[in-house]
Each structure stands twice: as C-alpha cells, then as structure tokens.
N, C-alpha and C positions, 0 to 999 in steps of 0.2 A: 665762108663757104668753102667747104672743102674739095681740094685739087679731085679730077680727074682718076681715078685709081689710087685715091690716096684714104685710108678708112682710121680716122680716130678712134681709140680705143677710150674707153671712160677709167677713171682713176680710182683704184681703187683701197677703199681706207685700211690703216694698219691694224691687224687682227691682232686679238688677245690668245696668248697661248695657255693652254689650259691649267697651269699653275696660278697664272695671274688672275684669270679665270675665277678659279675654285678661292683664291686668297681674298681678292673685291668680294665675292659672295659669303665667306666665314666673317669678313670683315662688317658687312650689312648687317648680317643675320643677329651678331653677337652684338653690337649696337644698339639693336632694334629691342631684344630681348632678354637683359642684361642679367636680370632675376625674375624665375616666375614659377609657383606653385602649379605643380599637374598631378593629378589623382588619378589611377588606374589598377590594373591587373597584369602583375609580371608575368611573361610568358617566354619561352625560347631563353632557361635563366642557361649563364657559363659563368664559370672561375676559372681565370688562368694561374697556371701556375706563380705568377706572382701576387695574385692575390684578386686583381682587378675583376670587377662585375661586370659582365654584360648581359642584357636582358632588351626583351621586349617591352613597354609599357602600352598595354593594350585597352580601347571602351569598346568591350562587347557590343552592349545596344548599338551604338554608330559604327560596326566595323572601321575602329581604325585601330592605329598604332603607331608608337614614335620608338628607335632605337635609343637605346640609353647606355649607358659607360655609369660606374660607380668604382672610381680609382679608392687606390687600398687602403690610403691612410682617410680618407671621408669618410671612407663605408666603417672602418674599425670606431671610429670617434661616435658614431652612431647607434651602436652598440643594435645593431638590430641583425637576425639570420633571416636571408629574404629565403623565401624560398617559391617554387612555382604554384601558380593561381592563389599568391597570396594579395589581397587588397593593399596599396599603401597610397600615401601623398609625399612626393617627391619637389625637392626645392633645388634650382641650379638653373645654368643658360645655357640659351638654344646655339648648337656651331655647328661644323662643316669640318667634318674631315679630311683636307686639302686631296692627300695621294689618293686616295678614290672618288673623292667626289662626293660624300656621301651625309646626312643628315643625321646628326644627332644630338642628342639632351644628355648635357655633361651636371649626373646627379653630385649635388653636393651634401644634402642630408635629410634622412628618410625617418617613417614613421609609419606605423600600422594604420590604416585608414579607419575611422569608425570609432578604435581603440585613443587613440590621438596619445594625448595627455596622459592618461590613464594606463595604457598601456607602455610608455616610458615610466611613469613613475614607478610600476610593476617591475622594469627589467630592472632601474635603478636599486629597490629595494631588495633583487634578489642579491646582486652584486654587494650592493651593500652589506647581507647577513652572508654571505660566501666568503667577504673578506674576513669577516669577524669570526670564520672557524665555525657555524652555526650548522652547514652541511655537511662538514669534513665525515667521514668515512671513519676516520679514529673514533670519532666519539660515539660511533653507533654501538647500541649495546645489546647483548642477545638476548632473546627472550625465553621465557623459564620455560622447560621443559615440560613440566606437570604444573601447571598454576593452580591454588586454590582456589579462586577469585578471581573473577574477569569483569573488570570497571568497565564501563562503557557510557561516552561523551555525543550527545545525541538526542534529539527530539523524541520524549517517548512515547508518543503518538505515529512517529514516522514509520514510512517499512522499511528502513533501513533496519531500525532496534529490532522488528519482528524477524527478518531475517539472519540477523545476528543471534536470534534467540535460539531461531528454527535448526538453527545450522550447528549450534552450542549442543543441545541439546541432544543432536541423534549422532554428534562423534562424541564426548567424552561428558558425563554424569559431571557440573560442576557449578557454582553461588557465582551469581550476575549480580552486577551491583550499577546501575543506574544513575549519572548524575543533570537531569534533565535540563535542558536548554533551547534556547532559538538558535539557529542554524543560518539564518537569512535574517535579511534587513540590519537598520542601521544600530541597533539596540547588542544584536547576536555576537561580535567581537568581546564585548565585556563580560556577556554571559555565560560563553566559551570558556575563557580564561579563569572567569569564577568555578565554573565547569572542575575543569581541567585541577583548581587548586582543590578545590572542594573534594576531590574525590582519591586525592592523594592521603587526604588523614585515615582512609578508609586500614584497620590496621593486617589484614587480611591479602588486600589487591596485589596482586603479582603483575598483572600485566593490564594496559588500560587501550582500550580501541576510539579513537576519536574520528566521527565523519560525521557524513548522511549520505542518503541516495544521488543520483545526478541532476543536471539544472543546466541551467546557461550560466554563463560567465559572471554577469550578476546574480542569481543565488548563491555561486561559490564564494563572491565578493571577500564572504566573514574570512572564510582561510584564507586568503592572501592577504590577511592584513599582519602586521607587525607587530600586534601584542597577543597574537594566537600563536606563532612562529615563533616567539621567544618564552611562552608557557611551556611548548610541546617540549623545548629543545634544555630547559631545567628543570623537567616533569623527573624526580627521584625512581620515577616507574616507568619502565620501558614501554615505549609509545608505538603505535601503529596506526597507520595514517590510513582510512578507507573514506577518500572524499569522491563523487560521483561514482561516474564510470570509468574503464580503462583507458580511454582517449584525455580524459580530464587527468591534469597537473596543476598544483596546487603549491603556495608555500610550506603551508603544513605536510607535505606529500614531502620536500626536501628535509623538514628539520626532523623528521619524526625519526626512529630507529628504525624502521622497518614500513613501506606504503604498498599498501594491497591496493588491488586495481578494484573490487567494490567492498561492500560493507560481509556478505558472506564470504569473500575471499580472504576477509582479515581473522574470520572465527574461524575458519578453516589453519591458517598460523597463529593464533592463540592456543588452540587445544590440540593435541594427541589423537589419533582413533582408536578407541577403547580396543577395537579386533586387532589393529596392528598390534599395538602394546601386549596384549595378550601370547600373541602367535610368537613377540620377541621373548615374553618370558618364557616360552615351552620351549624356542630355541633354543634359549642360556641353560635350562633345565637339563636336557639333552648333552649340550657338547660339556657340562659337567659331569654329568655322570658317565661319557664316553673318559675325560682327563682322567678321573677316576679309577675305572677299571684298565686307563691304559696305564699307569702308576703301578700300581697294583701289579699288575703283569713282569714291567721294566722289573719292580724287584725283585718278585718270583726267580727272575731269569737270574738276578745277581746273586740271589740265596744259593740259588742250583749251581752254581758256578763255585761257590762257596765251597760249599758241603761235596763235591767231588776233590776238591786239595784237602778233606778233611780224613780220607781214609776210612778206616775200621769205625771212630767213633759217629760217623754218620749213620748208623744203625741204630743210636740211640736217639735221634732228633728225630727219626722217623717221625713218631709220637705225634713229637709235636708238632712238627710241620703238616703232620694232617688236621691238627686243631687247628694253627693257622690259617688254614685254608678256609677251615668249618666257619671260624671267626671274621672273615674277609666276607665270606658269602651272606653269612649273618647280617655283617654291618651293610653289602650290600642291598639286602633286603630290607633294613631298616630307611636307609636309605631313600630307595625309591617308594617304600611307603609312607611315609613324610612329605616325601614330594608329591603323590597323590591326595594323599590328607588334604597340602594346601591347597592343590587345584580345586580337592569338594570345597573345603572353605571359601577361597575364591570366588568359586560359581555359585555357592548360597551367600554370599555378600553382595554380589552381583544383582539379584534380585530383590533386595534391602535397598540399594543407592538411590529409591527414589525420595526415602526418608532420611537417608544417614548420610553425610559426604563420605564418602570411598577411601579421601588421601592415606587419613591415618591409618585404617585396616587395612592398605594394600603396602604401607610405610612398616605395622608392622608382621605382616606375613612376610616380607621379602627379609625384614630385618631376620625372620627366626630361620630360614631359608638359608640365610649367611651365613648367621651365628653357628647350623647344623653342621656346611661347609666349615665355615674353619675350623672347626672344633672336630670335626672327622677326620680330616687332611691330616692337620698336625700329629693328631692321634696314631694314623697309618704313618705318617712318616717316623714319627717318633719309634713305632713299633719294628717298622724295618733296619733302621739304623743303630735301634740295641741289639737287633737276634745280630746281626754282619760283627758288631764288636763282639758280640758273645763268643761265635763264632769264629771270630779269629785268635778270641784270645784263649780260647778252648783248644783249635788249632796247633798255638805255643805252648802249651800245656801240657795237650797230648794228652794220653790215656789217663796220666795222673787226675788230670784236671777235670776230664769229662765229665764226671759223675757229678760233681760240684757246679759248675758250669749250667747242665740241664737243668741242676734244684733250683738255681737262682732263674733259669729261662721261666718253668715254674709258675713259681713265686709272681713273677712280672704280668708274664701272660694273664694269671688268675686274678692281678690289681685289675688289667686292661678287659678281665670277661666281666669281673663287676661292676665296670663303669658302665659297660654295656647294654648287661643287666641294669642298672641304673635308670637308663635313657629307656629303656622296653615299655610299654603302657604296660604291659602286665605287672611291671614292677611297681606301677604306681596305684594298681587296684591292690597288690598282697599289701600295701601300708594302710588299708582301710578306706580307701577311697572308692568310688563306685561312680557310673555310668547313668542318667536317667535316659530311657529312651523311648519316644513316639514315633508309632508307626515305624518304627525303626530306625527312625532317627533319633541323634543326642539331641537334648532339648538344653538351649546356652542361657534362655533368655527365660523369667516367670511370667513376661508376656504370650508364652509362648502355649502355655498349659490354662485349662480353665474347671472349676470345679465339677465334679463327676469326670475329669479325662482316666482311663486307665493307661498307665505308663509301668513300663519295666524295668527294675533298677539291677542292672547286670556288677555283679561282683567277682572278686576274685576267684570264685569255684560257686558257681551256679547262677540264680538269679531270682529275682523274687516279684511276682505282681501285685502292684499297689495302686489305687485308687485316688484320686487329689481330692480335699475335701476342705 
C-alpha cells in the first residue's frame, strides 16, 4: 500500500535504438527470405556512376512495387541492358537498408520475362559471333556502285520481293535474280543458307538483298539463327540485310555489310537513281569543258607573253596564231558536239532499256567520252608546248632563224589540222561512207526499217532517196 503522498512510478523497459532496430529487422527479413524469384516491370531505372542499378520492380494490375539494387559485378555477369517498362524475372533476397530504414530486393541475376531461355541464348550467341570478328566494321564491304544484277533472298510470294521490285524498277533499269525460300518456321534456317549459297553461283550478281517484311519475334526467329549469320558473313557478294521493320534487329542485321531498316530501303542502297546519275554526268560534262577552255586560255596568255620578248619577228606568227585560234575554236566546236551527240545517244538508249540492259552502252558511251577527253587534252597540250619551244628557239635565233622556224610551225600545225580533219564526220562520209536516215533520224539497227520504208541516204556532197525493198 502506498505511503501517503508517495506515487510509484511503473518501470519502464529498455528501448531499442533505431540501429539495432533496423539490424533485428534486416536480420528477420533476410532469414525469412533467403532466395526468391520475383517478376515485374522496371520503373524509376538509375545508374550511378559506379555502375550500380537502381530501379523500381513494379505489378501494374495490383498496384504495387518493391525497390531493387543490381550491384555492378551481378548486373555485368548477366549480360542483360535493363531498361524502363522492360518485362524481367529477377532472382536475389529480400533486406533492409539499415541507415534509412528502408526495404529492398538486393537483385542477383536477371532475365527478359516471357523471352527467358531464349532470349539468353540470343544475347549469348551474339556475343559469341562478336567475339569471333563476325560484326567487326573492318570486314564490311562496300557496295557496287552500278550493279548489273540484284540477287534477292526472299519469299517470292511475299511483299517484301514486290516492293523490292517496285522500288528497283522506277530508280535504276536493272536483272533481279530471285532465290526463293521460306522465311519462317522451323524448316527456313536451312533454306535461307541454301538460299544465300545458291544464289552466289549466279555469274552476273553484284550485290544480294536478304530479308522479308516484319513479324513478331518468332517469324524473325530464321535470322537469329547461327547458320543464317554465318552464310551472310562468307557471302563472296556484298550483303544487305532488310529483315522486318525499323524497330526490328536481327543477327543477320549485325553480320550483313550493310542493314536497311525495310526490304524497299535496301533497293533504294542497292541501285543508283538513273536522274541523279544523269544530272552527275551533265555536271562532269560541264566542268570539263569549262578545264578546257580555261587551259586554252592560261596558254593564250603565255604565247602572248612570248611573242611580245619576240620583237620584229612576231609579225610573222601573226598567221598563225590566228589559225590557232581558228583550230582551238574548231576543236571546241567539235567538242561539244560530241558531247551532245552522246547525250542524243543516251536519251535514245534510254528508251530501249526496257529490252536491252543499259551497263554496257552507258560503259561504252562514257568510255568514248574519255577516250575524246584524253586524246584532245594531250593533243592541246602538246600543241602549246611545241609553238612556246618554237618560239623560243626562234627567239635565239633571231631574224636568221624566223623564217625556218614558222616553215616548221607549219608543217606541225597542218599534221594537227589533219588529224582534225580526221576526227570530222565529214571526213568519214568523203572516204565513202554514208548516213541512212528515217524521219530524220540515223537508222543503227535493221530492226528498225521495214519494207516499203522511204529513207535518205545522206553523202558526202548531196544525198540520195531510196526505197527498202
């Protein structure tokens, strides 16, 4: 019974401080739950600068989530890149972050949800053909410029090959060559590769397009496999990879030379646009014949320069230095005649390409186009650098030598007017040769006339109308 004014106090027990606290609760927790698979959706992902993962793993439907940690040497051995609202199943135990107080799931190694197995062995195998130098960057190899021949590895039913057609077709005149296959299921791997060899004897193919249009994961299945990836990547023919859609990546997509993002984005990198190509040869046509009369010009200036140290005997080059000129202008006129000739040509080939392949008559119009160029160039240059000796040694000569000097300028000049003459079409109608012409045009081909046609056979001084019979 307690005294009179005297109040017992109750006793009371020794409290935990919140270390020891938060240690007995890490200590529970990680006991209780030592290892255990959890499946979710990464959300709130960070990397810190040393590497460590933090992340949300989140179950939409139930609103919940647990904080997760993926320290840096798990997360690497796992070979997986998380990244946000990606699906995975995560393996590790449940703890307690002591200094805050806080709950977490310390992941120890991860995997695609759904993908599992399949999706490991996928990262595995890329790794795998990555070590072995299969995607390296050195070995890719360019692709032709002007192909003859575009193979194409592909279902020929699909519309991928129709768009690869469609798309062929209105940029560059050119032979598709088809090696038909399944694409999907389990069978399409072998028939791929058969594909792929198969179309390599072809003795023509420049460049080969391997896809199909897009699919889910399993219809791509065939190109992720290991014996399609290692066809592409010893294909003798530079490869181009158009497997689905842009979003779609593929192991064929890594070995291949070159991976368009669909099957018309790869005929768009196989072939040329016949208008660009065009526009580029009018360009080269151009800034040649600008080199040209800028040449032409430079030496003008250094003849003129010449022939004022020459004094008195400079009256008698007059002459010739006005032929010169006459001969400059001459060869420029033949010149750009030539080079209009081939544009006509061009453009009536151009209308033929649906019957004839284009390569060789555009291979050899540019060749004759060259062969004009060099063989003019030299010609002027050659021409300029005998009048400057002539002239100089005319020069040292002086008056004595003048007269001798100009016979010999001459002499040269009149070799260089009948080679001229030579190269003239006029000169090649006075050797007996003649023009047949329809409609006013030269007729090249005997497909081109039919009996009873009247045609004009133009000669070297008149012309004559004749009848086909």
């Amino acid at each position: 019974m307690n005294e009179p004014g005297v109040r017992v106090l109750p006793v009371r027990p020794k409290a935990l401080t919140v270390a020891e606290f938060n240690r007995q609760v890490k200590g529970t927790i990680e006991e209780r739950f030592p290892q255990v698979w959890i499946e979710g959706e990464i959300a709130q992902l960070k990397v810190s600068s040393m590497g460590h993962a933090y992340f949300d793993l989140k179950d939409p439907e139930n609103d919940a989530r647990v904080a997760c940690c993926f320290f840096k040497g798990p997360r690497a051995k796992a070979g997986i890149d998380l990244r946000e609202g990606m699906q995975v199943v995560v393996r590790g135990r449940a703890s307690l972050y002591a200094p805050r107080g806080s709950f977490q799931f310390i992941v120890e190694t991860a995997m695609i949800s759904g993908a599992g197995s399949a999706a490991a062995a996928l990262e595995a195998l890329k790794k795998k053909l990555a070590a072995e130098g299969l995607f390296a960057l050195e070995r890719k190899r360019r692709l032709p410029k002007f192909p003859r021949v575009v193979g194409v590895v592909t279902a020929r039913t699909g519309a991928a090959f129709a768009d690869i057609c469609r798309v062929l077709t209105r940029r560059w005149p050119t032979r598709v060559v088809i090696a038909n296959t399944l694409v999907q299921g389990a069978d399409a791997p072998a028939q791929i590769v058969a594909a792929i060899e198969r179309i390599q004897k072809h003795p023509m193919v420049d460049v080969v397009i391997v896809g199909r249009g897009g699919g889910s994961s399993e219809d791509l299945a065939a190109f992720n496999d290991e014996r399609v990836a290692r066809a592409i990547a010893s294909s003798r023919i530079p490869v181009i990879s158009a497997v689905g859609h842009e979003v779609d990546h593929t192991v064929a997509d890594l070995a291949a030379d070159v991976r368009a993002a669909t099957p018309s984005n790869a005929a768009e990198m196989a072939v040329p646009e016949l208008r660009v190509v065009r526009e580029e040869l009018a360009t080269l046509s151009k800034r040649a014949s600008k080199a040209t009369h800028a040449m032409v010009n430079r030496r003008r200036v250094a003849l003129a320069r010449v022939e004022k140290r020459l004094g008195d005997p400079r009256k008698l080059t007059e002459p010739t230095r006005q032929w010169l000129d006459e001969s400059v202008a001459r060869m420029a006129t033949v010149l750009r005649g030539r080079v209009r000739k081939a544009k006509i040509v061009f453009g009536r080939a151009e209308q033929r390409l649906q019957g004839a392949h284009p390569r060789s008559r555009l291979a050899r119009d540019r060749a004759t186009m060259s062969a004009l160029e060099a063989r003019l160039r030299p010609a002027m240059q050659r021409l300029v650098a005998e009048k400057a000796r002539q002239l100089k040694e005319r020069s040292e000569e002086l008056r004595p030598a003048a007269q001798r000097s100009i016979d010999s300028q001459r002499d040269a000049l009149a070799q260089l007017a009948g080679k001229l003459h030579a190269l003239s079409p006029l000169a090649i109608l006075s050797r007996g040769y003649a023009v047949a012409l329809k409609d006013g045009k030269a007729v090249v081909d005997s497909a081109e006339v039919q009996k009873g046609d009247a045609l004009e056979v133009r000669l070297h001084k008149g012309s004559i109308a004749v009848e086909v019979k």
